[in-house]
C-alpha positions as a Markdown table, in Angstrom:
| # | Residue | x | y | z |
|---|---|---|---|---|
| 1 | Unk | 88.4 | 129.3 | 101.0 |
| 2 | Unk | 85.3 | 127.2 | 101.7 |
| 3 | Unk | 86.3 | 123.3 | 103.0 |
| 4 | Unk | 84.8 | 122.0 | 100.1 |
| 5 | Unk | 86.0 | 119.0 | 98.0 |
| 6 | Unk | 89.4 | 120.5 | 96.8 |
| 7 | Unk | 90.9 | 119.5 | 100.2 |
| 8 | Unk | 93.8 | 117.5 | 98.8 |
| 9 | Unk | 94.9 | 116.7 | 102.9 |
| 10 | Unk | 95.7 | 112.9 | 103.7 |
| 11 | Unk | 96.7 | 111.8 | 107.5 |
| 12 | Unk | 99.5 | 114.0 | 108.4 |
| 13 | Unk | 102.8 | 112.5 | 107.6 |
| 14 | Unk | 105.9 | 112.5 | 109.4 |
| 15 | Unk | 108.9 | 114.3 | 108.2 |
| 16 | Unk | 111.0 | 110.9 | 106.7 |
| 17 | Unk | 107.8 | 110.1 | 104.7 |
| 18 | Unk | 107.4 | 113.4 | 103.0 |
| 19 | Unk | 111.2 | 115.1 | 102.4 |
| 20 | Unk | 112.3 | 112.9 | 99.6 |
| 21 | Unk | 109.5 | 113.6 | 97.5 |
| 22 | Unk | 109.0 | 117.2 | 98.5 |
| 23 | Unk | 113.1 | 117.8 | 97.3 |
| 24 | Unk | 112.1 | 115.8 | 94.1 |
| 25 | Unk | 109.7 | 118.4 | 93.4 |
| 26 | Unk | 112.2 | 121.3 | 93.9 |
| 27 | Unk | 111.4 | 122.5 | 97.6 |
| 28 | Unk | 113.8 | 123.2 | 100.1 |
| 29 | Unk | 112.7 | 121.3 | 102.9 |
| 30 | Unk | 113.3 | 121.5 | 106.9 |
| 31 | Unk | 112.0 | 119.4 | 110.3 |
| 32 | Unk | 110.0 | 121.4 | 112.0 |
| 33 | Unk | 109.0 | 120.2 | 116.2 |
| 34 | Unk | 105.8 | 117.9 | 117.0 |
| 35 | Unk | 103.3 | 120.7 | 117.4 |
| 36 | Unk | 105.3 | 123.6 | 117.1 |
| 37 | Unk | 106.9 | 126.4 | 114.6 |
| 38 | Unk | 110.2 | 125.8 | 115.8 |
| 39 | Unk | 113.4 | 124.3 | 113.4 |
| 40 | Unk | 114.3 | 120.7 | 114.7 |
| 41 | Unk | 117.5 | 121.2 | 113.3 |
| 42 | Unk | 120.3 | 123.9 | 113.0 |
| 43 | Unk | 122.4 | 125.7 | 110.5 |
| 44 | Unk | 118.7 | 125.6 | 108.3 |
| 45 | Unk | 119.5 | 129.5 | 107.3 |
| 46 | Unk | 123.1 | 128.4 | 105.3 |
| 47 | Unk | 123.7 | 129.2 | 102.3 |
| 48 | Unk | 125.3 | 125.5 | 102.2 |
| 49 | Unk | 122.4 | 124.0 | 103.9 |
| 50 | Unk | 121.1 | 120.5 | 102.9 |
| 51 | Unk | 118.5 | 119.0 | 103.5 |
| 52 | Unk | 118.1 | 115.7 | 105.5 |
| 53 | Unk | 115.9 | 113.1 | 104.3 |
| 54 | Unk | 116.1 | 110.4 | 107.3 |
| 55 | Unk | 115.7 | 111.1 | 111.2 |
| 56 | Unk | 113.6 | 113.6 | 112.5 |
| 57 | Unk | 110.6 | 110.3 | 112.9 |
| 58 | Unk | 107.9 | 112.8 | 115.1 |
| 59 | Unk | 108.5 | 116.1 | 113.1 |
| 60 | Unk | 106.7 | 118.4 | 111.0 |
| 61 | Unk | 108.1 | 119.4 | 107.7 |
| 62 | Unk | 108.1 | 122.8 | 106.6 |
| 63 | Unk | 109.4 | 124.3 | 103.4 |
| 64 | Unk | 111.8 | 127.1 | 103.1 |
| 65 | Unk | 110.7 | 130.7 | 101.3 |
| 66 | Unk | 113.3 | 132.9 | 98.6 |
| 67 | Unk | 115.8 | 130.7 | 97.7 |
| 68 | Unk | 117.0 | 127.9 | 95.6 |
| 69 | Unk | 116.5 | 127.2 | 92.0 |
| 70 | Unk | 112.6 | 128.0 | 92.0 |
| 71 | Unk | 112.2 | 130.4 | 94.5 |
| 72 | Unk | 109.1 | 130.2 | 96.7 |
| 73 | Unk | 107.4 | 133.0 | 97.9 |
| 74 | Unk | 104.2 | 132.6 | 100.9 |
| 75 | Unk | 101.8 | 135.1 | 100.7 |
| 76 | Unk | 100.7 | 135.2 | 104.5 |
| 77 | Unk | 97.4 | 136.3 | 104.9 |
| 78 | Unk | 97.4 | 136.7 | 108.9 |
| 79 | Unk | 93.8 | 138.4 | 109.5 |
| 80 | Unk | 90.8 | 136.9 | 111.5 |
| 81 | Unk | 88.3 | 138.6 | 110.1 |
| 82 | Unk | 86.6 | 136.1 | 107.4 |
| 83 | Unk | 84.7 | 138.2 | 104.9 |
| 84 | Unk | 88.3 | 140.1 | 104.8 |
| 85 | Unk | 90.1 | 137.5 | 104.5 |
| 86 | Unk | 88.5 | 136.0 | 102.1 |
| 87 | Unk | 88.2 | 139.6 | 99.8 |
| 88 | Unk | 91.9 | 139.9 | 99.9 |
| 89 | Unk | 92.9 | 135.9 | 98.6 |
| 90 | Unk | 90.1 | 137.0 | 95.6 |
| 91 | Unk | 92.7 | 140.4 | 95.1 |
| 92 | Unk | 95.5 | 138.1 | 95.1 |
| 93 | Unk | 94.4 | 135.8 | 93.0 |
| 94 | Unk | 93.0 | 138.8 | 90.6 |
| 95 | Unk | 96.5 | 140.0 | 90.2 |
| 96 | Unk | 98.8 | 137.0 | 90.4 |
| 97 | Unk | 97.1 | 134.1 | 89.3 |
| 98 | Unk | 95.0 | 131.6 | 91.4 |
| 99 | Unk | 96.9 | 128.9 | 93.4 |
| 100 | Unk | 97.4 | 126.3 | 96.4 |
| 101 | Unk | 97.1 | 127.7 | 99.7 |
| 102 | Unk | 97.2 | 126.1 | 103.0 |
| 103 | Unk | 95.3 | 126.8 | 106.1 |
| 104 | Unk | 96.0 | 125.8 | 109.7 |
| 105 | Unk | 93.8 | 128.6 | 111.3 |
| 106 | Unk | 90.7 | 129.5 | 110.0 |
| 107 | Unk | 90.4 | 131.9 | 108.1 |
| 108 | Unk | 94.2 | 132.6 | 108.2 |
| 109 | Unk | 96.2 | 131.2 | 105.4 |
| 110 | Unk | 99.1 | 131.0 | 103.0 |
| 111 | Unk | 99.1 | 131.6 | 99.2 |
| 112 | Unk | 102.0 | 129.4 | 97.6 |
| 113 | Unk | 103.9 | 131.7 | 94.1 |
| 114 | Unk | 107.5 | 131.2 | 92.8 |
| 115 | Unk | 109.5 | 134.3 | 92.3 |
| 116 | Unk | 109.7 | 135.2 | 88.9 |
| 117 | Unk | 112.7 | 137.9 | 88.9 |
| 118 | Unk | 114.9 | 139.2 | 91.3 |
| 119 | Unk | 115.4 | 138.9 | 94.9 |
| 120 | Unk | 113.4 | 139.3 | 98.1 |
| 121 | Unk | 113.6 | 139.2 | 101.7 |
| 122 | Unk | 110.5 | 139.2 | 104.3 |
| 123 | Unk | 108.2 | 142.3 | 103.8 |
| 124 | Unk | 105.0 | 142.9 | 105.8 |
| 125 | Unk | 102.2 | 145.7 | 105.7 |
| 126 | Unk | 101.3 | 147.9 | 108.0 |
| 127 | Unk | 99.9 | 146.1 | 110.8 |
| 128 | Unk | 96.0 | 146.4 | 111.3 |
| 129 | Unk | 94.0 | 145.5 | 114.6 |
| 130 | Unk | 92.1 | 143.1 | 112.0 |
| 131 | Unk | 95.5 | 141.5 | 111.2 |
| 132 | Unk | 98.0 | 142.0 | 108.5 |
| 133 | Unk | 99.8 | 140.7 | 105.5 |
| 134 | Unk | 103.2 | 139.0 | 105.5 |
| 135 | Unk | 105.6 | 138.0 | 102.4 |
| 136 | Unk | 107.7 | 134.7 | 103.3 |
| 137 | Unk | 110.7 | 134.9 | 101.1 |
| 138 | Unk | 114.3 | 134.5 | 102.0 |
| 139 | Unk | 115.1 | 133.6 | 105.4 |
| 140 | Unk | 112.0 | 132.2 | 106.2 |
| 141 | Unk | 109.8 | 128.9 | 105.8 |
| 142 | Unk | 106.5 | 128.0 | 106.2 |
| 143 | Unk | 104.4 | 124.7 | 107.5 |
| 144 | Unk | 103.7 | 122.4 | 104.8 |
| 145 | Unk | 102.5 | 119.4 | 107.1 |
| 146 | Unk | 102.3 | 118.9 | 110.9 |
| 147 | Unk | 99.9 | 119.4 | 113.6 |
| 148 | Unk | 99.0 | 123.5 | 114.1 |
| 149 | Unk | 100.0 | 124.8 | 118.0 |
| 150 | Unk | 96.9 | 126.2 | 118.9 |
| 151 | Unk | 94.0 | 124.3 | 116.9 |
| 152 | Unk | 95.8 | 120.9 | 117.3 |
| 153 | Unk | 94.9 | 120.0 | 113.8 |
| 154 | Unk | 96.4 | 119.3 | 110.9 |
| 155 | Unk | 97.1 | 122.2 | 108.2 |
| 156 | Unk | 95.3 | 121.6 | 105.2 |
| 157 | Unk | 96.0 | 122.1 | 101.5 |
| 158 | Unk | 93.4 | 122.8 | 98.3 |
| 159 | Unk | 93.7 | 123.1 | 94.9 |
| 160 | Unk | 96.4 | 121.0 | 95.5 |
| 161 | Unk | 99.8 | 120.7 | 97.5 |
| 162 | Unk | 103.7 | 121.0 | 97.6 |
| 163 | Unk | 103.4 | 116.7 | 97.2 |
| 164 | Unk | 101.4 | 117.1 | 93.6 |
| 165 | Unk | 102.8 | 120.6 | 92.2 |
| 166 | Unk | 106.6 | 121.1 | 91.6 |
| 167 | Unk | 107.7 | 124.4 | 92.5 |
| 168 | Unk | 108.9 | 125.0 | 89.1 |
| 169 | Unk | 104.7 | 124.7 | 88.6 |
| 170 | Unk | 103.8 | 127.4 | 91.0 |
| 171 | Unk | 102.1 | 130.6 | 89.4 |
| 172 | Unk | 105.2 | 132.9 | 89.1 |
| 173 | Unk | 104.6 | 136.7 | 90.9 |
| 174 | Unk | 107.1 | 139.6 | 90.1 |
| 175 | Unk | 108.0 | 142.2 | 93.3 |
| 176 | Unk | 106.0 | 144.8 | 91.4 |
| 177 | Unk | 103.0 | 142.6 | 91.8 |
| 178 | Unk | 103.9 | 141.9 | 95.5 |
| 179 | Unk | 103.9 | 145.4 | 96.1 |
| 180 | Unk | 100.8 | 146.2 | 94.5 |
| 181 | Unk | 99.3 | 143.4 | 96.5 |
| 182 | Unk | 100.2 | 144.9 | 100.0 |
| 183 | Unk | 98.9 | 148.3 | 98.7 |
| 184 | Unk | 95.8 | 146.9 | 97.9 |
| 185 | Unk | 95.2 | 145.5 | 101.4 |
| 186 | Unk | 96.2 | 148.4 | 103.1 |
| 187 | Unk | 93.6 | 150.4 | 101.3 |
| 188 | Unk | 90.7 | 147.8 | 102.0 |
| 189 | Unk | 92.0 | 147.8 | 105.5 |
| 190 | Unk | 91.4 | 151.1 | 106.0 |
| 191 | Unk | 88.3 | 151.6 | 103.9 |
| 192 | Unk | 86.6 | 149.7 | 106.5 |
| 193 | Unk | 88.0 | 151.6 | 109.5 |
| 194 | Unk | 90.7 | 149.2 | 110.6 |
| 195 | Unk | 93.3 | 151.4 | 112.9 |
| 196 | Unk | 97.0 | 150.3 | 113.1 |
| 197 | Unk | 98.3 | 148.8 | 116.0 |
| 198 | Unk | 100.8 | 151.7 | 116.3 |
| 199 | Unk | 100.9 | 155.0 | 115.0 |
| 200 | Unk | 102.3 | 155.5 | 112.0 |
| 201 | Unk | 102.5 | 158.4 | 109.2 |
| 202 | Unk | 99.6 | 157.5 | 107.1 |
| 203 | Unk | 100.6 | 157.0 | 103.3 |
| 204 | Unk | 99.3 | 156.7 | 99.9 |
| 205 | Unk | 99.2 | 152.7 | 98.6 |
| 206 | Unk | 102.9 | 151.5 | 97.7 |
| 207 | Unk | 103.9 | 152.0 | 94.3 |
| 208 | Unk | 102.8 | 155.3 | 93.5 |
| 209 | Unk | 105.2 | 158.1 | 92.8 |
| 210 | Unk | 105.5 | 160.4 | 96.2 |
| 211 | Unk | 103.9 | 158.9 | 99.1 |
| 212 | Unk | 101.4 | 161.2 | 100.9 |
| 213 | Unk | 102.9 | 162.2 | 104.3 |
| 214 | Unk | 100.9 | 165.3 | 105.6 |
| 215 | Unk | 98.9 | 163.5 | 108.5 |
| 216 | Unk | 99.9 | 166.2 | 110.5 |
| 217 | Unk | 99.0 | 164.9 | 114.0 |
| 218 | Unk | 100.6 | 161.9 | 113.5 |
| 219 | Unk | 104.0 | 163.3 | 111.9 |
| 220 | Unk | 103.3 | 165.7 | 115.2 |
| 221 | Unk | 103.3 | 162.7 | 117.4 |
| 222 | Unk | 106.7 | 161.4 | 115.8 |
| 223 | Unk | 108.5 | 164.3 | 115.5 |
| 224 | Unk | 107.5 | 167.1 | 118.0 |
| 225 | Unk | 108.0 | 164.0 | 121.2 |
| 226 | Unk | 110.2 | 164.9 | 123.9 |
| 227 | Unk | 113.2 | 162.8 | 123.4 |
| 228 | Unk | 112.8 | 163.1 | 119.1 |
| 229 | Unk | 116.3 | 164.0 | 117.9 |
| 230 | Unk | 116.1 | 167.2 | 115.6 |
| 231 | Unk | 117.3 | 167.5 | 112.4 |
| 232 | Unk | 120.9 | 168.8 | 112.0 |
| 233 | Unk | 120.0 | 171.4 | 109.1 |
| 234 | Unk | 121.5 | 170.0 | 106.0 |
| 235 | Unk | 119.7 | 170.7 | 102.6 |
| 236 | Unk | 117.9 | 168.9 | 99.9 |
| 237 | Unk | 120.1 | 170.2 | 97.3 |
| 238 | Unk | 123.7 | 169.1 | 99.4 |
| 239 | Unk | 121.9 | 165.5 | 100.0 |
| 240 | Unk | 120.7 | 165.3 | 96.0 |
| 241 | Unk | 124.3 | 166.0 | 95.3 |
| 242 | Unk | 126.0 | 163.7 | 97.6 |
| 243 | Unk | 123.4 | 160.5 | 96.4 |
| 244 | Unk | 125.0 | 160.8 | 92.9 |
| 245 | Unk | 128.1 | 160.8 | 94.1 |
| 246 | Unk | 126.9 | 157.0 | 95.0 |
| 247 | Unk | 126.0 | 153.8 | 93.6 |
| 248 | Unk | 122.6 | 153.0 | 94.1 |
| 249 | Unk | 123.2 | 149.1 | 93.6 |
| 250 | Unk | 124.9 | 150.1 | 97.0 |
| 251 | Unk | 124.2 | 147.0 | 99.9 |
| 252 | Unk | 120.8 | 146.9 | 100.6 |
| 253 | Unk | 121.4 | 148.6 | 104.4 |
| 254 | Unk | 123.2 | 151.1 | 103.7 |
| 255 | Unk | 120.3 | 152.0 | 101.1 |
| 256 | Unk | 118.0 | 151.6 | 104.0 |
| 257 | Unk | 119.9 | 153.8 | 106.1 |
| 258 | Unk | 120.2 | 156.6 | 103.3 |
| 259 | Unk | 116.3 | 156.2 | 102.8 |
| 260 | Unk | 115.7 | 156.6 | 106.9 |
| 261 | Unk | 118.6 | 159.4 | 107.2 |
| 262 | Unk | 116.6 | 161.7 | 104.4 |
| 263 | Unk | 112.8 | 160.6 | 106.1 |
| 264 | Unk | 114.3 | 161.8 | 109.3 |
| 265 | Unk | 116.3 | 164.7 | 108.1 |
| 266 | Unk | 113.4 | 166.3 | 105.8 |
| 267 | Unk | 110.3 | 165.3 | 108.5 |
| 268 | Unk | 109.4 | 162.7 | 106.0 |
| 269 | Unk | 108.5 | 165.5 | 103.3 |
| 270 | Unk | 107.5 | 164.4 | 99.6 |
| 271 | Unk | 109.7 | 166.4 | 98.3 |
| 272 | Unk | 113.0 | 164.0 | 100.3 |
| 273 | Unk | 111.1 | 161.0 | 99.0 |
| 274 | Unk | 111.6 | 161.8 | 95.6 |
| 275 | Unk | 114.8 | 162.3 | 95.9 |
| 276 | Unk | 115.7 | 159.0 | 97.2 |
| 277 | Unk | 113.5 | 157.7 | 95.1 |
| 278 | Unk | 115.3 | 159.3 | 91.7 |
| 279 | Unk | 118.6 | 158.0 | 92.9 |
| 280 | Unk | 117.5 | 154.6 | 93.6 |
| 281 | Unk | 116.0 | 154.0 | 89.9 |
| 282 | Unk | 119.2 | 155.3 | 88.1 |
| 283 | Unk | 120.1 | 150.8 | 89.5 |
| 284 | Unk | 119.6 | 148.7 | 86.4 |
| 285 | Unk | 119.8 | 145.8 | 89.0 |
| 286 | Unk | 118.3 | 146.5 | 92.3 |
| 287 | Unk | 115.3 | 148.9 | 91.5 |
| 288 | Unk | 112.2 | 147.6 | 91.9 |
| 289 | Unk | 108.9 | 149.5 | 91.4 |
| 290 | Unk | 107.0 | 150.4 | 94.7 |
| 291 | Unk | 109.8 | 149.6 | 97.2 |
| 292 | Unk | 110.8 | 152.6 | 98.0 |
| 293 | Unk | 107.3 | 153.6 | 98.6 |
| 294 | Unk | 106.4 | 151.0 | 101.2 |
| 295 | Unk | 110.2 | 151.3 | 102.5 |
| 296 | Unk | 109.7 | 155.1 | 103.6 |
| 297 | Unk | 106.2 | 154.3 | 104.8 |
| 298 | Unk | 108.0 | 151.8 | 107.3 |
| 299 | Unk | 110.1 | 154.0 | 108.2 |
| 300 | Unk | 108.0 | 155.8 | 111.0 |
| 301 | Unk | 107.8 | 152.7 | 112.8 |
| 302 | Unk | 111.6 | 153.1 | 113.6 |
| 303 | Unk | 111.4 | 155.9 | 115.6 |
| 304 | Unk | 110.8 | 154.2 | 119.0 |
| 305 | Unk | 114.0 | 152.8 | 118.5 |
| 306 | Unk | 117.5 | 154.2 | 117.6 |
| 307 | Unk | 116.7 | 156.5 | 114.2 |
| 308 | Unk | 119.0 | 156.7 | 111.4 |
| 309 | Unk | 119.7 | 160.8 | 111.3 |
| 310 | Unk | 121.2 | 163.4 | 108.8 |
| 311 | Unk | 124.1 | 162.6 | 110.3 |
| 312 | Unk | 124.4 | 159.5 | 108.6 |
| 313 | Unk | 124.5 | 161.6 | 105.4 |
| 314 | Unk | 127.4 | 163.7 | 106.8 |
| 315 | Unk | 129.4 | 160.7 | 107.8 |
| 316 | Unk | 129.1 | 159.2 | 104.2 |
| 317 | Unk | 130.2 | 162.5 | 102.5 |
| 318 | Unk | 133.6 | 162.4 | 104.6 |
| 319 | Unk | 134.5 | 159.5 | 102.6 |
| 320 | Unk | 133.7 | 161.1 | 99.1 |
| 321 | Unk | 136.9 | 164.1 | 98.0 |
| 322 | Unk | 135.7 | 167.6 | 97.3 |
| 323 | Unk | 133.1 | 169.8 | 98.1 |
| 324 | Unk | 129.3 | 169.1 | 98.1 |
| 325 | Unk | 127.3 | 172.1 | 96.3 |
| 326 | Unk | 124.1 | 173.0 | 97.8 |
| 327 | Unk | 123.1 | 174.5 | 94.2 |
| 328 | Unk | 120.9 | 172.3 | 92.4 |
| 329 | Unk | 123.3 | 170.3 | 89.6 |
| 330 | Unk | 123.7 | 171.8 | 86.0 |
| 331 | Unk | 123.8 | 169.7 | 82.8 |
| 332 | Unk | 127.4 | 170.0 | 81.4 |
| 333 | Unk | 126.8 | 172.0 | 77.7 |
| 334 | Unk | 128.2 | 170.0 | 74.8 |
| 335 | Unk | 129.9 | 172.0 | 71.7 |
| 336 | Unk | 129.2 | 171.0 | 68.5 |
| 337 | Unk | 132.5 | 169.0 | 67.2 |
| 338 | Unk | 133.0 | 171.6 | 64.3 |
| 339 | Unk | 133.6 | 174.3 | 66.7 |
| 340 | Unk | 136.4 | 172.2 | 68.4 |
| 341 | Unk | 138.1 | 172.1 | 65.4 |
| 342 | Unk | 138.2 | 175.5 | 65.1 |
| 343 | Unk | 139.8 | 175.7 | 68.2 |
| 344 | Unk | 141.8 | 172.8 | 67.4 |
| 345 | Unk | 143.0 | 174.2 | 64.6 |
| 346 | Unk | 144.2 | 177.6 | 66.2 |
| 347 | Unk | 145.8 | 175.5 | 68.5 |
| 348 | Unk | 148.1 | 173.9 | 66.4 |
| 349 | Unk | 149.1 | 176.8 | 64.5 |
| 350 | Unk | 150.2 | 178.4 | 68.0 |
| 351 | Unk | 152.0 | 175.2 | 68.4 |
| 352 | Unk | 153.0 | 174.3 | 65.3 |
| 353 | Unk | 156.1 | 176.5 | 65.5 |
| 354 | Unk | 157.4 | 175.4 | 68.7 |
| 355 | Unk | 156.8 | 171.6 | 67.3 |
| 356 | Unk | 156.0 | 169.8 | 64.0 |
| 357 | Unk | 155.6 | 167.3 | 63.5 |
| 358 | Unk | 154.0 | 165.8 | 66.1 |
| 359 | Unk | 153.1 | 161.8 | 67.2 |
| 360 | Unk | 149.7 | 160.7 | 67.5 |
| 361 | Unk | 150.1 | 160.8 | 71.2 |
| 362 | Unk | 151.6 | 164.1 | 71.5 |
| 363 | Unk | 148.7 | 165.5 | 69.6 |
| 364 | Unk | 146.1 | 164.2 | 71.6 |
| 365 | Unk | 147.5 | 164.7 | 74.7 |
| 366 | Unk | 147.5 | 168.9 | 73.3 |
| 367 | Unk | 144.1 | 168.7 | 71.9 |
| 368 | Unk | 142.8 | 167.1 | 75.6 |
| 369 | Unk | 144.9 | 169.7 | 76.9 |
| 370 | Unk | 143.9 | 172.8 | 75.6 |
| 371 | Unk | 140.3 | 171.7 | 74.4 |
| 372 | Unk | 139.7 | 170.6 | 78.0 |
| 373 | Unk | 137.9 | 167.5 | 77.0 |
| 374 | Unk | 138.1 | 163.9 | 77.1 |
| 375 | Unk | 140.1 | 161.3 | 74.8 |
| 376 | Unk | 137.3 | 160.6 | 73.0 |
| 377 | Unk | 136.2 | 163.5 | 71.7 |
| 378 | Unk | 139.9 | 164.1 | 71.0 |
| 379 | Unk | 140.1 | 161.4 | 68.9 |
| 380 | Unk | 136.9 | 162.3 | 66.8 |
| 381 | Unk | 138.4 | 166.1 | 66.7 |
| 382 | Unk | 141.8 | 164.3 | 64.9 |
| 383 | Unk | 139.7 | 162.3 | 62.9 |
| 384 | Unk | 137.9 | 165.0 | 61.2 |
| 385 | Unk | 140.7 | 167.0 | 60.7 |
| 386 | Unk | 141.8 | 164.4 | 58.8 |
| 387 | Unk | 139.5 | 163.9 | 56.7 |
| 388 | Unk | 139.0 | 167.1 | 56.1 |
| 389 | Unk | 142.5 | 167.6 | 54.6 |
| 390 | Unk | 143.7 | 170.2 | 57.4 |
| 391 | Unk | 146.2 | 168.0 | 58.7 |
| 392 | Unk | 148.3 | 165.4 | 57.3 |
| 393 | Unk | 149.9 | 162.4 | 58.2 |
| 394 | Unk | 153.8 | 161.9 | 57.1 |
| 395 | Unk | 153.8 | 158.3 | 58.5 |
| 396 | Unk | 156.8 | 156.6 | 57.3 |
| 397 | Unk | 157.3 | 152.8 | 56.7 |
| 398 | Unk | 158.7 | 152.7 | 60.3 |
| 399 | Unk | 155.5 | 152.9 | 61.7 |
| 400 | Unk | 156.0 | 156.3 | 63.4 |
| 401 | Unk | 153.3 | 158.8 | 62.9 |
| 402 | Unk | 154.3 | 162.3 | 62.5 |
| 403 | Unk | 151.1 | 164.3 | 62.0 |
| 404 | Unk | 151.9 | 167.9 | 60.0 |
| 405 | Unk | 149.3 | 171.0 | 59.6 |
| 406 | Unk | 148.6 | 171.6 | 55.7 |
| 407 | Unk | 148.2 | 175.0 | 53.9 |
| 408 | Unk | 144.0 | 174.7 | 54.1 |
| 409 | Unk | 144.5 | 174.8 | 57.7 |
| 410 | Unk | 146.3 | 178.3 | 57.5 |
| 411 | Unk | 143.6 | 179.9 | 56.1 |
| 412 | Unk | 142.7 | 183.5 | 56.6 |
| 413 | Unk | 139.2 | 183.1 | 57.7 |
| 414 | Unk | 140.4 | 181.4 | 60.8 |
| 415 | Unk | 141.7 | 183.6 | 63.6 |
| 416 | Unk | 144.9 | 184.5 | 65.2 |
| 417 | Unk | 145.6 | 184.0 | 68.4 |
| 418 | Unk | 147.8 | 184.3 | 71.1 |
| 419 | Unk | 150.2 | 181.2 | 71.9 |
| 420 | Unk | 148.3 | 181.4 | 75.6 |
| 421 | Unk | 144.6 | 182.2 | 74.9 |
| 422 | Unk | 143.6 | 178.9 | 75.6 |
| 423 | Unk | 145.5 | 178.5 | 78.9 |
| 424 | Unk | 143.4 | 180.6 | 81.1 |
């Protein structure tokens, strides 16, 4: 972090002099106002946004974070405290690779990654007197030349810049890595007595399995407040029962708003985290390792606003037919196929006087029937009774299958039944 001789800066350059070579090397680029953070031009957040590459003489340019072919991801180290500042880039760098960063106020500054996998909008940590840490990524963008607002001087690149590394170049960093990242400086943070800005429900670091919620004064201060909403009374084994009922590749808010309806419902409790947590990795697409850990932790900030209630949760179940048990699921028993054909078998010879032969169709639609299972298993059921000579098939040249029981099938050992016994 030292300004030493890896300072790759040159005399600022204006917007037209930089944005051709900038989208050459696979940035998504933007104008930016003369001395300012402020877009010079509209529609910048569109999917179908292009870049201009003339005009825009006195501007800035700024690149934008989470999108395009190589995503790029800022690692926004917003804290004024040096020797901290400087500790977290080294645990960045430890866990995702050293790379470029750019600084426009000492000793803030931005750590330049492309996204690896996935997908990621703007996440911060908890926010610390000291400062805090942000994650640039879709629908953001960050400086890459210009004049800085407060210092009135340039921002400055080492080990490089966005002019000499293609983003395709840029150390790649997964979301699990991200997370870890945040963790980390949330736990330095408060190792050296940093308080938040607000109150908050203190947490164990993101990514571990249940987040530790029993600060009690400060779940006190959230909860127990004057105007708090209560919670309505529902239980954890009704809202286990209606998640799986879900997808949990669901849109992302109204995974958010399940997530803040079971924090608000359960007073935050471990044991409504892991719930939400279970449901959300049964995604093969969307789970990512950690979120939901730092998601519930932010949660608590939300409370000065409007919260997300158990009510949420009953509101989503009126959409869903049936009733919701409050009795914790049980696994479904499988038989073992020799026993179904045993039953199989006594069924037919109930029905094998009323009809016989009988169609391939006919005789699964009787074995689904009565064996109250799925095609599937019918079909293996009608496949080993085939093979094991207890029925035959009479298929004529005509192509029409007529299925008949054989004299193996009639055997003693097997027992009689009524024509109804499996109908209860």
């Amino acid at each position: 972090m030292d300004n030493d001789t890896t300072n790759q800066t040159q005399q600022p350059k204006t917007y037209p002099q930089l944005a051709q070579s900038l989208i050459d090397n696979g940035y998504i680029v933007l104008p930016i106002k003369k001395e300012s953070k402020t877009p010079a031009i509209r529609g910048w957040m569109n999917p179908d946004y292009k870049p201009p590459v003339t005009d825009f003489n006195n501007c800035g340019t700024a690149i934008k974070t989470g999108c395009g072919p190589y995503p790029v991801i800022g690692i926004d180290i917003d804290i004024m405290d040096e020797k901290l500042a400087k500790g977290i880039q080294e645990t960045v760098s430890e866990i995702a690779g050293a790379t470029i960063y750019r600084i426009g106020q000492y000793p803030k500054l931005i750590m330049l990654y492309r996204l690896a996998v996935g997908y990621m909008k703007k996440i911060s940590s908890v926010k610390f007197t000291l400062g805090h840490l942000e994650i640039l990524a879709d629908g953001q963008y960050l400086i890459a030349e210009g004049i800085h607002p407060v210092t009135k001087q340039e921002y400055t690149w080492y080990g490089g810049s966005p002019q000499t590394i293609p983003a395709k170049d840029l150390p790649p960093i997964t979301p699990e890595q991200i997370y870890k990242i945040i963790a980390k400086f949330e736990e330095k943070a408060r190792s050296i007595g940093a308080e938040p800005k607000t109150k908050i429900i203190q947490s164990e670091p993101s990514g571990t399995v249940v987040p530790n919620v029993l600060n009690v004064p400060d779940v006190l201060n959230i909860f127990n407040a004057p105007d708090a909403k209560k919670p309505i009374g529902l239980k954890l084994n009704w809202c286990r029962n209606l998640l799986y009922r879900f997808d949990p590749s669901c849109k992302r808010k109204r995974w958010i708003n399940i997530g803040m309806a079971l924090h608000h419902e359960f007073r935050a409790s471990p044991e409504a985290f892991k719930i939400w947590d279970d449901w959300s990795a049964r995604s093969k697409t969307k789970y990512v390792t950690g979120e939901t850990a730092h998601q519930w932790q932010s949660f608590s900030r939300m409370y000065a606003k409007r919260p997300i209630t158990g009510a949420s949760l009953i509101y989503y179940s009126k959409k869903r037919r049936g009733k919701i048990s409050s009795k914790a699921p049980k696994k479904p028993k499988k038989q073992p196929l020799n026993l179904y054909c045993q039953k199989a078998i006594t069924i037919l010879q109930v029905h094998s006087s009323q009809k016989s032969p009988w169609s391939m169709r006919g005789l699964l639609t009787i074995l689904q029937r009565y064996l109250k299972t799925g095609r599937p298993t019918a079909e293996k059921v009608l496949k080993y009774l085939l093979e094991n000579d207890l029925i035959i098939d009479n298929s004529n040249k005509d192509c029409l299958c007529q299925y008949t029981l054989t004299e193996k099938s009639k055997q003693p050992s097997l027992p009689e039944r009524k024509e109804n016994m499996y109908a209860e």
